[in-house]
Backbone bond lengths (Angstrom), bond angles and torsions (degrees), N, CA, C in turn:
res aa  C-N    CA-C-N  psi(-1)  N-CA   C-N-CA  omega(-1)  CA-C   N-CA-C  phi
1 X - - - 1.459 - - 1.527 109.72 -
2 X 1.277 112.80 135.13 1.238 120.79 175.48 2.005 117.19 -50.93
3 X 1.659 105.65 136.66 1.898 77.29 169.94 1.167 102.79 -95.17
4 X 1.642 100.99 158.84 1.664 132.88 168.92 1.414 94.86 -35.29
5 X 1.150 112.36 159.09 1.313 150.38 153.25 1.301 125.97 -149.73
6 X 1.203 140.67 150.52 1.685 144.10 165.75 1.496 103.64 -128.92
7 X 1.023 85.31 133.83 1.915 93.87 166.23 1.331 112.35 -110.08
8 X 1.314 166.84 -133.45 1.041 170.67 150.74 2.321 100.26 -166.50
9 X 0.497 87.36 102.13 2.030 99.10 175.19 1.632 106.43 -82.07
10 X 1.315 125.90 -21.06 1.498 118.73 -165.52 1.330 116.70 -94.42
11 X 1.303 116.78 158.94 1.452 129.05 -148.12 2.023 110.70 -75.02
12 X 0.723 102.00 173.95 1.877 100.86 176.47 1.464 100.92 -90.62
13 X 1.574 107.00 115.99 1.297 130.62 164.29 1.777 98.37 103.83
14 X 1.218 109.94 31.04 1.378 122.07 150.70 1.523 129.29 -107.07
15 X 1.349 118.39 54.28 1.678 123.50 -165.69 1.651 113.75 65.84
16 X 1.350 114.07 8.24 1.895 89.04 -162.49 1.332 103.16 -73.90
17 X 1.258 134.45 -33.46 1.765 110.68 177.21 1.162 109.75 -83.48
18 X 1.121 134.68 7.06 2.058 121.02 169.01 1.773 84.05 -84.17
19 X 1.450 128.34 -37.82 1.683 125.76 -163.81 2.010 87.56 -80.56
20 X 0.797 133.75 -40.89 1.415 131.64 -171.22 2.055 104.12 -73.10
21 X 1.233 114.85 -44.47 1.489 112.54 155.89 1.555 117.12 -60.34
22 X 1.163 138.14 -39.17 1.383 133.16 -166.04 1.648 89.95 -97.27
23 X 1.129 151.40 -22.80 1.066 142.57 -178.52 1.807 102.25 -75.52
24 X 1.477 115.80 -40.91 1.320 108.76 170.42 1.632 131.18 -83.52
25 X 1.438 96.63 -0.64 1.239 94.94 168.02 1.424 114.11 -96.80
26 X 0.962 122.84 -6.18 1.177 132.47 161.56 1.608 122.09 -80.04
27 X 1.213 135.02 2.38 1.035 155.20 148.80 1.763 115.54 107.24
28 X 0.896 107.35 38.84 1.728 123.82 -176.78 1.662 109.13 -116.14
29 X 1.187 85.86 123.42 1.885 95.91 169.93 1.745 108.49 -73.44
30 X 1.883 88.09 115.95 1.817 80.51 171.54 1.492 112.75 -125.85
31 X 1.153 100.51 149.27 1.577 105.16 166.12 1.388 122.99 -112.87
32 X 1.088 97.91 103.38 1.860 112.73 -172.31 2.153 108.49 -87.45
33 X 0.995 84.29 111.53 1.628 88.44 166.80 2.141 104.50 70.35
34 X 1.075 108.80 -71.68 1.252 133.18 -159.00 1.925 114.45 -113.45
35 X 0.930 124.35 96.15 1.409 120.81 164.64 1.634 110.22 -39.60
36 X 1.242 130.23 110.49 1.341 133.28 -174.99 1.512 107.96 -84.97
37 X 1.488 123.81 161.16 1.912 141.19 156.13 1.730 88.38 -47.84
38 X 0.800 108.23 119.49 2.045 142.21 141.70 2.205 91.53 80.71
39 X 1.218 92.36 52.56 1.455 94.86 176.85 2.022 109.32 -125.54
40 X 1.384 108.30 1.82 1.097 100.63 168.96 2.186 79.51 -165.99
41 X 1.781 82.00 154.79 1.396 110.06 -172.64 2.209 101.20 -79.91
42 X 1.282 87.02 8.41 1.990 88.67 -166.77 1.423 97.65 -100.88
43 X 1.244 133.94 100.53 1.506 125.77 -178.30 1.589 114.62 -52.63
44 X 1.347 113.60 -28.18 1.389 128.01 -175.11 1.075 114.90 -72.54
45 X 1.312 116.42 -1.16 2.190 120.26 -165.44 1.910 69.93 -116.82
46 X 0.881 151.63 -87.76 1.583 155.97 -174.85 1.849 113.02 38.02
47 X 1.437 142.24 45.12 1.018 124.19 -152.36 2.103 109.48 121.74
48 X 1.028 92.28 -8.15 1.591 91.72 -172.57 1.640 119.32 -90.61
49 X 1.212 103.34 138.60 1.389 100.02 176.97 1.296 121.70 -60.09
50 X 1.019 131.26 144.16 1.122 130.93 143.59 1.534 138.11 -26.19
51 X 1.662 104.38 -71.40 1.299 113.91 177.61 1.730 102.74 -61.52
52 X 1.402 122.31 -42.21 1.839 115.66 178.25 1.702 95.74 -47.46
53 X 1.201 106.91 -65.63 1.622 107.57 -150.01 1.869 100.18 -69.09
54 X 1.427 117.07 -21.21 1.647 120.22 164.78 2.351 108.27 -37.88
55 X 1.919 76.35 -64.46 1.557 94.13 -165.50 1.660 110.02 -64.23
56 X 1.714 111.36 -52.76 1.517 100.83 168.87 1.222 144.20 -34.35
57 X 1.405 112.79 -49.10 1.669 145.58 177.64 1.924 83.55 -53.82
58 X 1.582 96.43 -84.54 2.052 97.35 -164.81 1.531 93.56 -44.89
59 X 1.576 139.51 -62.16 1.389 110.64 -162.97 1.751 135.07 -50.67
60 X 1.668 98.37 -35.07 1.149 136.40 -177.47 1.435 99.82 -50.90
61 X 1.631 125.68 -91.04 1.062 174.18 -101.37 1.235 113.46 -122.00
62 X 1.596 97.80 -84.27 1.299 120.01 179.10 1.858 111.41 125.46
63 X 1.602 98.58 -1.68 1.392 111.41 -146.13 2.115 79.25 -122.28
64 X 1.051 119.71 118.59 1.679 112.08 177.89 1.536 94.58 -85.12
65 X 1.512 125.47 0.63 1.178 86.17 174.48 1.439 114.93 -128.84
66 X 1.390 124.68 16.99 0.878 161.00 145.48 1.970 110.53 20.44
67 X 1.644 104.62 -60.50 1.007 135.73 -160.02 1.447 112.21 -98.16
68 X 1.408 110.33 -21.24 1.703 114.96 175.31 1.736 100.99 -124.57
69 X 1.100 112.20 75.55 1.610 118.21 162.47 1.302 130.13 -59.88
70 X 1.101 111.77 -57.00 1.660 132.33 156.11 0.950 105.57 -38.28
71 X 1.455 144.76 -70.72 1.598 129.73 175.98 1.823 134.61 -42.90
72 X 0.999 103.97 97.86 2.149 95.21 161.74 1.209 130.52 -71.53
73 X 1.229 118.01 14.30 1.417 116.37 -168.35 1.492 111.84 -171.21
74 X 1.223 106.26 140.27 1.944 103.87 177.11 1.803 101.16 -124.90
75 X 0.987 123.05 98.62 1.835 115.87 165.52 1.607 117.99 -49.65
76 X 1.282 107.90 -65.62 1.630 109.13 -177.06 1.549 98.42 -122.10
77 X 1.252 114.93 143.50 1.470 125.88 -154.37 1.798 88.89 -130.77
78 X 1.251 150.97 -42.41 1.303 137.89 -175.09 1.823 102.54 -79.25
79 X 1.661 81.37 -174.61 1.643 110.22 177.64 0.894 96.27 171.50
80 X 1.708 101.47 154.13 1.472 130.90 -172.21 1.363 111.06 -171.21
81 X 1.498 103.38 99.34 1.702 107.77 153.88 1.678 83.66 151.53
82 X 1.662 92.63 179.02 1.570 90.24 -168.11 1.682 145.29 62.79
83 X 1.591 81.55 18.77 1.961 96.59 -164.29 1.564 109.65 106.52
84 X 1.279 109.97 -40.38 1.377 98.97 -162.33 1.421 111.99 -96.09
85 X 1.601 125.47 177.11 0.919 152.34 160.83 1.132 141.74 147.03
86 X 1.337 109.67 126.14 1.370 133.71 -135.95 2.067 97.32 -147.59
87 X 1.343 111.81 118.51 1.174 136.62 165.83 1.263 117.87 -103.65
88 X 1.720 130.89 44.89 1.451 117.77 165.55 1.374 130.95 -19.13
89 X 1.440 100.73 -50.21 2.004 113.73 -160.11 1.953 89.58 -73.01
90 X 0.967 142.64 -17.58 1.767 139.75 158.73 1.327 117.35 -74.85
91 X 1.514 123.38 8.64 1.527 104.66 -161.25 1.740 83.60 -125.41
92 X 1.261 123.08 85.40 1.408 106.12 166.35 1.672 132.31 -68.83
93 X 1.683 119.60 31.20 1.496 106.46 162.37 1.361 89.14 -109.27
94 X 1.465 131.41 -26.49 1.594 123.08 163.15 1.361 106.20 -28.51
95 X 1.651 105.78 -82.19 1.201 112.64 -176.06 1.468 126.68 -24.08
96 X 1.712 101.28 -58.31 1.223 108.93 -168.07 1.550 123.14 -86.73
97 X 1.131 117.09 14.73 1.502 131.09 157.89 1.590 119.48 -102.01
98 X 1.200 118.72 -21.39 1.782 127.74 150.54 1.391 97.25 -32.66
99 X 1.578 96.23 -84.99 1.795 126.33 179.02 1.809 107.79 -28.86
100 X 1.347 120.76 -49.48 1.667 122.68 -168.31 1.868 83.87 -73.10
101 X 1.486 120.07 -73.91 1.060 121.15 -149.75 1.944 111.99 -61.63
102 X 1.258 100.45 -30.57 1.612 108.71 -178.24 1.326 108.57 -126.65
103 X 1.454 102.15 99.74 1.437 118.14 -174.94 1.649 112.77 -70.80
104 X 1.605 112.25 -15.04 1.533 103.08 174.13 1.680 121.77 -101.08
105 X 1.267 88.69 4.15 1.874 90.13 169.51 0.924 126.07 -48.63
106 X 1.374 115.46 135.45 1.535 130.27 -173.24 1.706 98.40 -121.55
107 X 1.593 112.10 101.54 1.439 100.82 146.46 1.806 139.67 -76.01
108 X 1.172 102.98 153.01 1.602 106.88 -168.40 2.054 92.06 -125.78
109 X 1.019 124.00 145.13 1.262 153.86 124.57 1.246 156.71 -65.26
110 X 1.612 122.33 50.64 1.188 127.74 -129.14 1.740 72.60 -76.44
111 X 1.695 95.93 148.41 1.812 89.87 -171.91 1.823 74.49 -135.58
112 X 1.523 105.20 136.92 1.633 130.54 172.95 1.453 110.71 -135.54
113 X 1.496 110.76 127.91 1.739 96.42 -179.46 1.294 111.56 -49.03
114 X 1.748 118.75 145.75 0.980 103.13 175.70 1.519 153.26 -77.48
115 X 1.732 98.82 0.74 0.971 112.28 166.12 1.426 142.68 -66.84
116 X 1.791 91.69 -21.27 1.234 121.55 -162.10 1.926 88.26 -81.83
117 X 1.472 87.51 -59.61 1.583 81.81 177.85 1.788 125.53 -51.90
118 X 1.124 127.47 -36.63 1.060 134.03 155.14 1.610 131.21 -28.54
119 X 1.543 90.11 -54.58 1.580 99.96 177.08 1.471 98.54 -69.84
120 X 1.353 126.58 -18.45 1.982 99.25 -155.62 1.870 67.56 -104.10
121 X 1.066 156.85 -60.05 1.719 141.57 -177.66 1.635 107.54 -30.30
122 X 0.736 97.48 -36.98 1.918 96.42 175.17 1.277 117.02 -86.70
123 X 0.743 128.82 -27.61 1.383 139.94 163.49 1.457 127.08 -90.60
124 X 1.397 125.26 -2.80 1.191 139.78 147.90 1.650 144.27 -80.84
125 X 1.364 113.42 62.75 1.003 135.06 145.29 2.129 74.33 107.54
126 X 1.646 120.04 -121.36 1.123 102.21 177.48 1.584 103.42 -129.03
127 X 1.613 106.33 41.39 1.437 105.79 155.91 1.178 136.36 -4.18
128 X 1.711 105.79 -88.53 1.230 165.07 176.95 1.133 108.62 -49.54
129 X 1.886 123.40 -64.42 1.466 132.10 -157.79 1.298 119.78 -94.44
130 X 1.764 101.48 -14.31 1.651 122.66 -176.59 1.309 113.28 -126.11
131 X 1.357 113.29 -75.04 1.478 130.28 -142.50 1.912 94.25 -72.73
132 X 1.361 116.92 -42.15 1.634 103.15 -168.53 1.699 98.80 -84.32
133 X 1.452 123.00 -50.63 1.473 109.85 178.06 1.548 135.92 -39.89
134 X 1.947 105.11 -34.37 1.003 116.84 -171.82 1.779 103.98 -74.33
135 X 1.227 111.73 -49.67 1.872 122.10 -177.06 1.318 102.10 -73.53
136 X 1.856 91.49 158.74 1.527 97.19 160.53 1.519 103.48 -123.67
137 X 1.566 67.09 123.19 1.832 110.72 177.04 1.882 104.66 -85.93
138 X 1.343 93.88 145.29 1.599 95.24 165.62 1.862 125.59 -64.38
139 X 0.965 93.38 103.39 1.829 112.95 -178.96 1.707 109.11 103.08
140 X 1.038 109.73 -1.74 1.373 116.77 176.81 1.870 105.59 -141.42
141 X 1.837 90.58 107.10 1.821 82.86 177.27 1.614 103.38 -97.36
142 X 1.139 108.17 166.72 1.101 127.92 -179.28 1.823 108.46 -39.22
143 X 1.428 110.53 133.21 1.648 110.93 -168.43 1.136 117.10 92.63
144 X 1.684 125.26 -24.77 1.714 106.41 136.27 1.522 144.44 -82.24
145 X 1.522 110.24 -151.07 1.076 102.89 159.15 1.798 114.30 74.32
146 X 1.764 103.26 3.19 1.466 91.09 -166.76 1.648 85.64 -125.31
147 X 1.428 109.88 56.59 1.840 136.19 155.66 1.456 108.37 -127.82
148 X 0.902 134.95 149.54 1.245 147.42 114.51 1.911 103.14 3.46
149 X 1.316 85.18 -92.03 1.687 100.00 -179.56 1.464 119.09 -32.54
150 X 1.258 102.96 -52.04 1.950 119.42 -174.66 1.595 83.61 -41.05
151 X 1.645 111.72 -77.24 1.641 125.96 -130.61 1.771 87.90 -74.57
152 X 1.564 125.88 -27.42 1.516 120.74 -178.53 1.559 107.50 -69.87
153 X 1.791 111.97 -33.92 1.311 98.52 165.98 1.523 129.34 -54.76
154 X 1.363 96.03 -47.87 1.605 115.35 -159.32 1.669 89.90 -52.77
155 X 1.491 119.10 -57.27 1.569 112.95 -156.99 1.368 112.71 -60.38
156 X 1.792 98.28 -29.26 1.766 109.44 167.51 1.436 126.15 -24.67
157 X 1.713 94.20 -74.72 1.010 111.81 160.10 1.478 150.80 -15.34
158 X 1.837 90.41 -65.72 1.737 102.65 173.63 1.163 117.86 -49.57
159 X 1.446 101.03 -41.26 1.670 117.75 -157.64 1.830 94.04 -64.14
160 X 1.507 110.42 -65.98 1.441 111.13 171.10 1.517 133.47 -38.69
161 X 1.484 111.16 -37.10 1.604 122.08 152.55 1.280 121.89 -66.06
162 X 0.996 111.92 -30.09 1.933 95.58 167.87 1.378 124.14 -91.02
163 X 1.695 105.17 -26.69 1.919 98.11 176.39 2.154 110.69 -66.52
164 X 1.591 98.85 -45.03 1.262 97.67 153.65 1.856 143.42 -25.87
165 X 1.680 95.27 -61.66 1.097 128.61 -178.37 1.567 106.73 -73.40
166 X 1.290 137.48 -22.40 1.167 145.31 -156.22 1.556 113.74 -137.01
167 X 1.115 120.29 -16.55 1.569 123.02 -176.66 1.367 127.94 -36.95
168 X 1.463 110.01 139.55 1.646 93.52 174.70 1.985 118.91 70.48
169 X 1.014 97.23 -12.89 1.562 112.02 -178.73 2.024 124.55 -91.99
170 X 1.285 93.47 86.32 1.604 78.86 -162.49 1.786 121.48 -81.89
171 X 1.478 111.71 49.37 0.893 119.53 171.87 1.958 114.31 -107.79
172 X 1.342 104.13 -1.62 1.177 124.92 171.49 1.971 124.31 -106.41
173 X 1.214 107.32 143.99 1.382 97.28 -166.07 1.745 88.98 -143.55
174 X 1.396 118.16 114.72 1.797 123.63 162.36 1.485 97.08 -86.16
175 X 1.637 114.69 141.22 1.549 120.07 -174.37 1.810 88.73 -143.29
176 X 1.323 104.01 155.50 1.883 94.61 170.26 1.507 97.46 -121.35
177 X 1.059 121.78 135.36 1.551 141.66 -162.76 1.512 95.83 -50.40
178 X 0.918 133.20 -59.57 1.406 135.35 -173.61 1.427 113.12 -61.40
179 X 1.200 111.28 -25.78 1.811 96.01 -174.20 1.435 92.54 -73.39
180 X 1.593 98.30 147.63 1.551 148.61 168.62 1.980 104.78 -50.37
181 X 1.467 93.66 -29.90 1.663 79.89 -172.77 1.283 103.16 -111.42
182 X 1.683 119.51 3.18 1.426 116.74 -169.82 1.798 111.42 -68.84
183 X 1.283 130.72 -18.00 1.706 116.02 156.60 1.688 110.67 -59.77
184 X 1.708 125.10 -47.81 1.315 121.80 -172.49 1.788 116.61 -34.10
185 X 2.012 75.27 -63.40 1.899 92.45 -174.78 1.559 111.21 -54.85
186 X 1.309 119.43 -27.34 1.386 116.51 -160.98 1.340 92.71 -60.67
187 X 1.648 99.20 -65.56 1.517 117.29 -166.18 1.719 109.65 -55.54
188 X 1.003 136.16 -18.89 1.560 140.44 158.96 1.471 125.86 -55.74
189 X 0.961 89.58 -58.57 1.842 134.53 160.11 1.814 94.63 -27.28
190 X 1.282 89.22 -103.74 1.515 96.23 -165.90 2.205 108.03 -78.97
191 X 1.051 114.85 -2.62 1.214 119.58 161.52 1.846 100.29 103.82
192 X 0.933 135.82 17.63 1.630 142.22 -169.08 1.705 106.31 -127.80
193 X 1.457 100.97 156.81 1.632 108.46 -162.87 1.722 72.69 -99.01
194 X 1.715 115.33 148.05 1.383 102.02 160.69 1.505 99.73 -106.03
195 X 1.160 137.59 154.24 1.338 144.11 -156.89 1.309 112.65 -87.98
196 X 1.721 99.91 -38.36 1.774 123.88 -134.28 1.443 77.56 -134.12
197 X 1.418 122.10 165.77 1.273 152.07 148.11 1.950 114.19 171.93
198 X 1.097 107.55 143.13 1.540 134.06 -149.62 1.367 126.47 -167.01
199 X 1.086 112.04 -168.77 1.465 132.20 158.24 1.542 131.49 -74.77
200 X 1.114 162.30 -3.17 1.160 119.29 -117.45 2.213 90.40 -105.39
201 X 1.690 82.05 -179.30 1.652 106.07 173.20 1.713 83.77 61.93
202 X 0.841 135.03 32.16 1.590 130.64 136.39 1.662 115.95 -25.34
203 X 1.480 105.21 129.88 1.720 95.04 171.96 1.786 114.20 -69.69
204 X 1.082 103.06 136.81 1.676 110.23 171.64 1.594 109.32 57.63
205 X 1.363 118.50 6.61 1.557 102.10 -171.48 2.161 88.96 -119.93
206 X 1.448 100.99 160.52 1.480 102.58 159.17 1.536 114.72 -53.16
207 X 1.454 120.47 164.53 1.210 146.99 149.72 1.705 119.60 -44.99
208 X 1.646 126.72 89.41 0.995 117.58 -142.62 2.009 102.14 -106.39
209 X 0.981 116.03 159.21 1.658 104.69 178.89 1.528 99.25 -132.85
């Protein structure tokens, strides 16, 4: 049998760390955003992005995941600021060499209106007001994105590039954070009960269960 995998494709401040907590409570090693201190036995992954060590592995390799074995699961797969940035979930030969090399991957779509998502990017630290206007991001080059409108298009967008990009393919699953049945489907989905599902990384509020 093929092993599990999860990818997570959806944007920052679309559920991915409440999906990166319920994915570990469910008993899957994830790496959300950032390789964390005592989360892999490789001193060299210690601090590493995700999306870097995604792109290295496929250039390297051919395999994006090449370099994080130990992990079953990725929640949020980009970054941006600090030098970096890296949009895996836009690059479909990324994608589609996950898919050749790991035949049990399960993509997920954390899907949030996009407005909704919008408002928590603007309101997240300077996402929104700096870090995406200034770069060029995939579907947004550098000099947008600093409306409302721009960044509601842009998420438009994604969403439209992946049902496209993914159709007909039932190794992929779009869920919207709020539905009531979105732990069931997950857990159907990729074949696991999730235990946990919540809130967390809420703006300004605690970590809620």
């Amino acid at each position: 049998m093929s092993r599990l995998r999860v990818v997570n494709l959806g944007l920052p401040k679309s559920g991915t760390t409440t999906l990166g907590k319920a994915l570990r409570r469910a008993g899957l090693n994830v790496a959300d955003w950032k390789i964390r201190d005592g989360q892999s036995e490789n001193d060299a992954l210690k601090d590493e992005l995700v999306g870097k060590c995604l792109y290295e592995g496929y250039f390297a390799t051919g395999d994006p995941l090449s370099a994080m074995n130990e992990f079953d699961a990725f929640s949020e797969i980009s970054a941006i600021g600090g030098g970096a940035n890296y949009w895996p979930q836009f690059d479909y030969g990324l994608l589609a060499a996950i898919a050749e090399h790991h035949s049990g991957t399960r993509f997920l779509l954390s899907w949030r209106e996009p407005s909704d998502i919008v408002e928590s990017i603007l309101a997240w630290r300077n996402l929104g007001t700096g870090r995406l206007p200034k770069h060029d991001v995939p579907g947004l080059p550098a000099g947008y994105g600093e409306s409302p409108d721009q960044l509601t298009r842009w998420v438009a967008g994604h969403y439209a590039y992946l049902r496209a990009a993914f159709a007909g393919r039932d190794d992929f699953l779009e869920y919207r954070i709020d539905d009531p049945d979105a732990p069931a489907r997950i857990g159907a989905f990729i074949g696991r009960d999730l235990p946990w599902w919540g809130r967390a990384n809420e703006r300004a509020k605690e970590e809620t269960e």
